[in-house]
N, C-alpha and C positions, 0 to 999 in steps of 0.2 A: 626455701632452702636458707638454711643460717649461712650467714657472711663470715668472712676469717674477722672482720672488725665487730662482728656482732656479740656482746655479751648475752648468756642466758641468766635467768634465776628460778630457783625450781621456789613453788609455794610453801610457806610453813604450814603445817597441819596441826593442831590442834588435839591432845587424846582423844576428846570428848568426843569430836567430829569426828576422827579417825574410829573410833569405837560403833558410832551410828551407824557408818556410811558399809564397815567391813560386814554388821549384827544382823543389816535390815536383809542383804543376798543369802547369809549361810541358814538366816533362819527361811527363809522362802526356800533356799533350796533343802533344806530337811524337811518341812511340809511337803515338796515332790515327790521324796526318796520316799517317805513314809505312806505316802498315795501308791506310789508304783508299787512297793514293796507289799504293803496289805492287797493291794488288787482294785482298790476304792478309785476307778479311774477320774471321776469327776473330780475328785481330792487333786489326784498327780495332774492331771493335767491344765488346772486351776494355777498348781505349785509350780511348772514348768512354764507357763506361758510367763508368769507376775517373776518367775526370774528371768526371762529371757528380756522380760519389758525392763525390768532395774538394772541390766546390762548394759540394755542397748542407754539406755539416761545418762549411766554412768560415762558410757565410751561419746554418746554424742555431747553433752554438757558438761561434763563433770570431771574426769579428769584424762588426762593430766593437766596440773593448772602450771603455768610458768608464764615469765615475762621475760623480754627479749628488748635489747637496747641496743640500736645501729642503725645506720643507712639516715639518721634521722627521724627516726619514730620511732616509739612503743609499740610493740607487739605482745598485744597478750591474746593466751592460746586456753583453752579450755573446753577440754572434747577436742570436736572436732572445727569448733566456732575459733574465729581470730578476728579480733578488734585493732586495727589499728591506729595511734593517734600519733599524731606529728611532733614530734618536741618543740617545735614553737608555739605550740598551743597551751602548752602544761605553763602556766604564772608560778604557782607555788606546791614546793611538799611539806608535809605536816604530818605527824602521827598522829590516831584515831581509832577510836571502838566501837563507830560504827555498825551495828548490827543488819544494816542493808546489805541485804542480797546481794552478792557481787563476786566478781571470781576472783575471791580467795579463801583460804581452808583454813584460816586463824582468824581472831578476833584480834590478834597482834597486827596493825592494818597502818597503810601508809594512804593519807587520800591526797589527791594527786588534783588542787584548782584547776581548772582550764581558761582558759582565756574567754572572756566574754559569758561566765557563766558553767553551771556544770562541775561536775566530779566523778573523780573513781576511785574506788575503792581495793587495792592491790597488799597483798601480804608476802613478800620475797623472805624467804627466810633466811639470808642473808644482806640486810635491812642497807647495812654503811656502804656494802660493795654496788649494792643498787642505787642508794643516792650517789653515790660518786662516779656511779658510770651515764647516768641523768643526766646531771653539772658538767661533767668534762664533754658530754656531748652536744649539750647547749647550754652557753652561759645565760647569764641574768636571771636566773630561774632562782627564788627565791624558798630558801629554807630556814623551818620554824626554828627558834634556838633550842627548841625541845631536844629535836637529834642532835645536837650536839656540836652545831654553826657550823660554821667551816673548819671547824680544827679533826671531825671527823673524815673528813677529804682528803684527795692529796695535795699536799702541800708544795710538791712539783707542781702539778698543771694549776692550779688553782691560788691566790693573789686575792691579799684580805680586801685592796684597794676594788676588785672585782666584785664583793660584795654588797647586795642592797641592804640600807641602812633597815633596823629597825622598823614596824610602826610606833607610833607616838601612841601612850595609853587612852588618847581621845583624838578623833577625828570628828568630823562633821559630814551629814550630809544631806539633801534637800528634797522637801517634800512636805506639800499643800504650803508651799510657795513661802516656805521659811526655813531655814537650817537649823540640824537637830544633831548633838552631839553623838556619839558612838564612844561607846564604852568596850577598854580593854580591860585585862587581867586584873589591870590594880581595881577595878571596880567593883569585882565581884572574888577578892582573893581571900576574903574573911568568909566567905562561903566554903570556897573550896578548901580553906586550911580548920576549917570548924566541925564539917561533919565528920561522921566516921564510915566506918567499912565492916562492921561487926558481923558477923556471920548468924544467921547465912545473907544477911544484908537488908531484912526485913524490917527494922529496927524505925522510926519516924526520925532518928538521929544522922538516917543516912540519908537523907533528903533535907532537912531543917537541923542548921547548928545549933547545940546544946545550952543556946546562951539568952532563952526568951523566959517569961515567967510562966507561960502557956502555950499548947499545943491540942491540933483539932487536926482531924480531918473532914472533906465535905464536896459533893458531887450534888446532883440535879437531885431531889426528891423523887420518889417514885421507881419504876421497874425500870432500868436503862434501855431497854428491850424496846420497850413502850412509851415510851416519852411524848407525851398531847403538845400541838405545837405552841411554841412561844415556852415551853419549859425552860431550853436553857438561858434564851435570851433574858427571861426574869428571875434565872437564880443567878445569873450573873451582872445584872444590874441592881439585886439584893447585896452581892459581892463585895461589889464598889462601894455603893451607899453607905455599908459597913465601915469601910476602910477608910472613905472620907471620913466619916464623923468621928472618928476616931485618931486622927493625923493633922497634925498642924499642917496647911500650910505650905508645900514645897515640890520638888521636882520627885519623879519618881522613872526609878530604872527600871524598862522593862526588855523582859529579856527572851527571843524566840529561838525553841530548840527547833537546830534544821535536821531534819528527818527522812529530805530526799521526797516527798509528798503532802509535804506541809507550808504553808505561808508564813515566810520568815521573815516580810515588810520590806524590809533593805536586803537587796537582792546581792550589792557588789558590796556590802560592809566587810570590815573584816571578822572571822571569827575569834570565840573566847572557850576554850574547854574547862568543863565541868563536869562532875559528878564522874562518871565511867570513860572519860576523853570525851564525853557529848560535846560537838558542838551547836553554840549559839550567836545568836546577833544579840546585841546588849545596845541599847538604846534609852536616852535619857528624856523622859515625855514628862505625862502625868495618867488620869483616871481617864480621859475625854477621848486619850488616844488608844490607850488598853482596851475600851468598850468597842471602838471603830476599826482602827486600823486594820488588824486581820479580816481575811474572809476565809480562811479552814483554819481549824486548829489539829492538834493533836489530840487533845482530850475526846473533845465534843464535834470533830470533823468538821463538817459545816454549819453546823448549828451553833457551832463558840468561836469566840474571838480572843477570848482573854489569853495575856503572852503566858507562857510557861512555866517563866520564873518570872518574880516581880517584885521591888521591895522599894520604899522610898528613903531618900537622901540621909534620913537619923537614920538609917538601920530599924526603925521602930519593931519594924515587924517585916516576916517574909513568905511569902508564898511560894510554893513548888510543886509542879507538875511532872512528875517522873516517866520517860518516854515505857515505860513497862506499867504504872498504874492508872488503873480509870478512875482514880479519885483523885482530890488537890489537898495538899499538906499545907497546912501553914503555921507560924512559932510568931508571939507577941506578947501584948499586955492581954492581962487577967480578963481586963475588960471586954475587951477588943473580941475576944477569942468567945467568951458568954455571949455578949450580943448576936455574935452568929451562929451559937449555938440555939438561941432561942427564938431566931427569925427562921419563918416553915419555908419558907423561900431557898435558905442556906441548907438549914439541918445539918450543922456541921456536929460531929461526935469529938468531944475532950477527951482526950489521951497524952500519956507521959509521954516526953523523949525515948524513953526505952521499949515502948509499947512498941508491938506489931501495928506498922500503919494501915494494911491495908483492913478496912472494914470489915466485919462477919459474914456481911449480908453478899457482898461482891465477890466474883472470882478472881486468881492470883493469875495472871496472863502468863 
């Protein structure tokens, strides 16, 4: 039972989803009506049962989605399931796009750090009213400046002086027994201010900025399906090899998109949005740590390790692994970019910045 102190927020819904979710019952139930109605009993009663099961999904997981703020926790409801989590657990909110799984009906999503690890993923479609009944409920709770700091709050209950400062665009933090910098916004913000968004977003420009002399794309040789073992391990140490011999000399950022089922290396770093809100860990290594440090990827699951995104210290050149393609983009010199096209290891394909990045031969997920 809601509390007189307890705030509700109903979910934003989304057309697209809204559109799926009303299409998938009315057409199952006109496949019934049109079974019962001809007489084709195995038809209707196919059509009756498959509505009666997208009912009960609906009514048990699915909606109503809403979140609920009092007594000291989060209450979020969906169906008939209720998660509850403590507000002294929640570190930090953030905006986010997200595409995991989670009870919310928009891609307009607020993810919610927990302490010691962990996220969720929640979409109130009244965004300010819901951080500010968060904050007024438990202080210290740290928000992105993305929403718009504390001046989005109220300004009664809430005191700038209460607020946690900034992070620093570099932090550090330790592992195989040496400290290793962390990269914020400023490190990757010629990324983010360089590419575009051109419709319908298929473009190599929207992965890799427009600013290199060449572009390729390039995945493991052979049928993905079927992959003989040690494929990816040596089309990704063909990768590196590349990228060495072609780079002076220096540190290189590497950057892990977190995915919610992928190895992000630095578990408690802070993150950096890119590309659609993705976030990542940004991490300052070189070639030694890119081949090793992960043990799943996104791309290549277990069998790859290389970070996501990755670029060294000149900007030379950059690599990008987009959490919707199963190939890897990357934008550099003329050189750089032939070489890997012409190692069977790489088989990387040259294309313009405006080209369609994904490959002929691949499907578009």
């Amino acid at each position: 039972m809601t509390s007189a102190t307890t705030q509700r927020f109903a979910s934003k819904v989304d057309w697209w989803l809204a559109a799926i979710v009303t299409s998938v019952p009315i057409i199952s139930l006109g496949t019934a009506i049109a079974g019962t109605v001809s007489g084709d009993t195995g038809a209707a009663v196919t059509g009756w049962i498959t509505v009666l099961a997208i009912l009960a999904l609906y009514v048990g997981v699915v909606w109503p989605v809403a979140y609920e703020v009092g007594d000291g926790e989060l209450l979020i409801r969906y169906g008939f399931v209720r998660n509850r989590i403590p507000l002294d657990q929640i570190a930090r909110v953030q905006p986010s796009r997200n595409p995991l799984a989670s009870p919310a009906l928009s891609l307009d999503r607020l993810r919610l750090d927990r302490r010691g690890g962990g996220f969720v993923l929640v979409s109130p479609a009244d965004r300010g009213g819901f951080v500010r009944a968060i904050v007024e409920s438990r202080r210290g709770i740290e928000i992105d400046p993305k929403l718009g700091g504390w001046s989005a709050l109220s300004p009664e209950t809430l005191r700038p002086a209460e607020a946690r400062p900034e992070r620093p665009s570099v932090e550090a933090l330790e592992k195989d027994g040496r400290s290793w910098r962390i990269g914020g916004a400023n490190e990757v913000s010629w990324i983010a201010e360089g590419v575009t968004s051109s419709p319908p977003g298929y473009a190599m420009s929207v992965a890799i900025p427009p600013v290199f002399e060449a572009y390729a794309t390039f995945y493991p040789p052979g049928d993905p399906r079927r992959y003989p073992p040690g494929t990816a391990l040596r089309h990704e140490q063909a990768v590196v090899k590349n990228l060495v011999a072609h780079t002076a000399d220096q540190p290189w950022w590497l950057g892990y998109l977190e995915t919610g089922a992928h190895d992000v290396v630095f578990d408690d770093a802070p993150r950096v949005s890119l590309y659609f809100q993705w976030d990542y860990v940004i991490v300052e290594a070189g070639p030694e740590q890119a081949l090793t440090w992960r043990t799943q990827s996104n791309q290549l699951g277990n069998n790859g390790a290389l970070p996501d995104l990755f670029f060294p210290a000149d900007r030379s050149w950059l690599v990008s692994a987009l959490w919707d393609d199963g190939w890897t983009c990357i934008g550099g010199p003329k050189d750089l970019i032939e070489a890997l096209h012409r190692d069977p290891e790489v088989a990387a394909r040259i294309i313009g910045p405006d080209d369609d990045r994904k490959p002929p031969e691949l499907p578009r997920w």
